[in-house]
N, C-alpha and C positions, 0 to 999 in steps of 0.2 A: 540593415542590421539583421543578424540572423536570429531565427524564433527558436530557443532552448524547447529540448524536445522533451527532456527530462529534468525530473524532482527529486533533490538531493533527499537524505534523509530528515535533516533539521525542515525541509519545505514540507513535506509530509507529515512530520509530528504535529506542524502548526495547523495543518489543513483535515487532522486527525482530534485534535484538541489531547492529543496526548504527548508524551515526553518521548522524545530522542533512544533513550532506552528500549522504551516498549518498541518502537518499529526497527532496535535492529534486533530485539527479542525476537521478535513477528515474523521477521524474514529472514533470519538465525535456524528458527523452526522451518521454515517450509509454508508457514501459514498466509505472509503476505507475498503478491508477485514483487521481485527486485532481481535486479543482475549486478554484477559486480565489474569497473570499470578499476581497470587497478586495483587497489584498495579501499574504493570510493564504492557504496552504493548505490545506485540510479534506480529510478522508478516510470513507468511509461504512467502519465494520467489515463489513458484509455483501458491499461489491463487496470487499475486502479479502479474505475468505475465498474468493472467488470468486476471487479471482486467484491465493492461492498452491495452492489445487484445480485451475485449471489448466497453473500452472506443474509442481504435482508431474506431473498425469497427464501433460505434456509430455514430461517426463524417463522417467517410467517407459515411454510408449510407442515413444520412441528406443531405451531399452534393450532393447526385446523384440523389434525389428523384426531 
């Protein structure tokens, strides 16, 4: 059986603890990485970790400046 590579939007909201709205807000904006498969959203889990590693160090490095 073959291993899905990618994370619909509804998988994302859930593993976000946010609502379906806000991540296609998010990546509507430019703000979360996604591509568009069809009509369909898709999400890589790797650029995903990528992004909230740089959203944390964002914050932490405002905080210490």
């Amino acid at each position: 059986m073959l291993k899905r590579a990618y994370l619909t939007v509804e998988e994302v909201a859930v593993q976000f603890g946010v609502t379906a709205t806000t991540v296609y807000r998010l990546v509507q904006q430019g703000t979360l990485p996604g591509f568009k498969v069809g009509n369909q959203w898709r999400f890589s889990p790797s650029m995903l970790e990528r992004w909230v590693t740089d959203q944390v160090g964002g914050k932490h490095a405002d905080n210490g400046a």
